[in-house]
C-alpha positions as CSV (number, residue, x, y, z in Angstrom):
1,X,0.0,0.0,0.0
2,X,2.9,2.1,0.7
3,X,4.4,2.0,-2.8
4,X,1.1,1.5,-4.7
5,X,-1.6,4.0,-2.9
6,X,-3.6,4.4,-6.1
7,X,-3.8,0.1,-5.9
8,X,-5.6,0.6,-2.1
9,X,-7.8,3.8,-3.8
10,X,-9.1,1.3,-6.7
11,X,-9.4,-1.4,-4.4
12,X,-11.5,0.5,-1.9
13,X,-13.6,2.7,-4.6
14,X,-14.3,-1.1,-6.2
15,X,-15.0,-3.1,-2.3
16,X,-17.8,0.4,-1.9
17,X,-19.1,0.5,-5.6
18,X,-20.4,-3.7,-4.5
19,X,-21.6,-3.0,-1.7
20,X,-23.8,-0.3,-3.3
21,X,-25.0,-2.4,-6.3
22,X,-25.4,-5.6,-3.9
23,X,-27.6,-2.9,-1.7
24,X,-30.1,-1.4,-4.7
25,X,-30.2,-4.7,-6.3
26,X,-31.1,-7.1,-2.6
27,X,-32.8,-3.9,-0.9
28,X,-32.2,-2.8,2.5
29,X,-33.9,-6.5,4.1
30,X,-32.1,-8.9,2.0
31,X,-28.3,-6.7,1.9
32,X,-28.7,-7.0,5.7
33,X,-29.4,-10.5,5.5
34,X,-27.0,-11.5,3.3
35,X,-24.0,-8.9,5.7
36,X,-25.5,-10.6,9.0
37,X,-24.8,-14.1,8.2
38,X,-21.2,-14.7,8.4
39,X,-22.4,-12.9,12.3
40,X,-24.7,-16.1,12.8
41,X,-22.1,-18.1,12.1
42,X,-19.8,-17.2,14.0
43,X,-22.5,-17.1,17.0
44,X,-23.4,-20.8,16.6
45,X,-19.5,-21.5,16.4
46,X,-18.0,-19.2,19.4
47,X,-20.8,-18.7,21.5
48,X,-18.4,-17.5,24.0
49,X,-16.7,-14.8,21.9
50,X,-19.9,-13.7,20.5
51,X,-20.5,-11.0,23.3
52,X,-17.6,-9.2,22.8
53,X,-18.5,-8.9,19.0
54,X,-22.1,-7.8,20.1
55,X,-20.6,-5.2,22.2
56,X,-18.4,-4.0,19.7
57,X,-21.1,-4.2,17.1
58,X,-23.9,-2.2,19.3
59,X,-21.5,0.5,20.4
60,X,-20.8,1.1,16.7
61,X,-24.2,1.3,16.3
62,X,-25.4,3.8,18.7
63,X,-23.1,6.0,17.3
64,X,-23.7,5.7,14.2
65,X,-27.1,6.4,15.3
66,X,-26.7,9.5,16.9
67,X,-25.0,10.8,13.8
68,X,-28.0,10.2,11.9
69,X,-30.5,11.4,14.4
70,X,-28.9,14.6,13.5
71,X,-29.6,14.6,10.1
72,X,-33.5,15.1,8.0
73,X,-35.2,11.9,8.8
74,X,-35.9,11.7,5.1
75,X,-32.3,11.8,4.2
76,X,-31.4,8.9,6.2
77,X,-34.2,6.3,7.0
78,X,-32.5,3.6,4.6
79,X,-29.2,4.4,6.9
80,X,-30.2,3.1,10.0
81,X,-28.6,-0.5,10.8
82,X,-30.3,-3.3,11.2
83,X,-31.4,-4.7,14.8
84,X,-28.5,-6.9,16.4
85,X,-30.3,-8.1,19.5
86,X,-31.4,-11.0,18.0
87,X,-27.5,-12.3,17.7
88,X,-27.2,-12.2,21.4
89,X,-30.5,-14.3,21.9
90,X,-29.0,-16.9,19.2
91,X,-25.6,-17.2,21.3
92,X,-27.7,-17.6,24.7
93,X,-30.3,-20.5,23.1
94,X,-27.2,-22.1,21.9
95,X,-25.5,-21.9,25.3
96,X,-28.6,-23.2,26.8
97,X,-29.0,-25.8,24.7
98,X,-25.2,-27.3,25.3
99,X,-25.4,-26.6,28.8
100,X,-28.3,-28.9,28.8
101,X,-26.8,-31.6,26.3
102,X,-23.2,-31.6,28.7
103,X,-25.3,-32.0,32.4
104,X,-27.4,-35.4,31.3
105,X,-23.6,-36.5,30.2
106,X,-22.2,-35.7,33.8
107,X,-25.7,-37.2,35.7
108,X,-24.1,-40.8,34.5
């Protein structure tokens, strides 16, 4: 990057200009569908590590947020980021639902 800057300005214009077509072709539902599920995976894999992503994730969010919340509603309603909650209730089912497989193993 140091020698080639104009290589990381293609790159980057290139990595923005698909996310923008993949956005107005899948609409705002199905682009965020399509961006959270590598994040479900990784839930269902590291259930442990998933609350530090969350935590990153959500404080990105709310501040994000409050820079839109300064702008015209209009301007910005397809800006907002989609609900993450749902991640952390994936990550604690999942817990659950090992915690119960491990304790009928340890009751023999």
């Amino acid at each position: 990057m140091l020698f080639y800057p104009l290589v990381g300005l293609v790159l980057a214009v290139l990595a923005f200009s698909f996310c923008a077509i993949s956005y107005l072709i899948l609409g705002y539902d199905g682009f965020w569908l399509r961006v959270m599920r590598p994040l479900r995976l990784y839930v269902a894999r590291h259930p442990e590590r998933a609350a530090d992503v969350y935590a990153r994730i959500d404080r990105f969010a709310v501040r994000w947020d409050a820079v839109l919340d300064r702008l015209p509603e209009r301007m910005v309603a397809a800006l907002y980021l989609p609900d993450i909650s749902d991640l952390a209730a994936v990550a604690e089912q999942d817990r659950a639902k090992i915690d119960l497989r491990l304790s009928s193993l340890g009751a023999h």
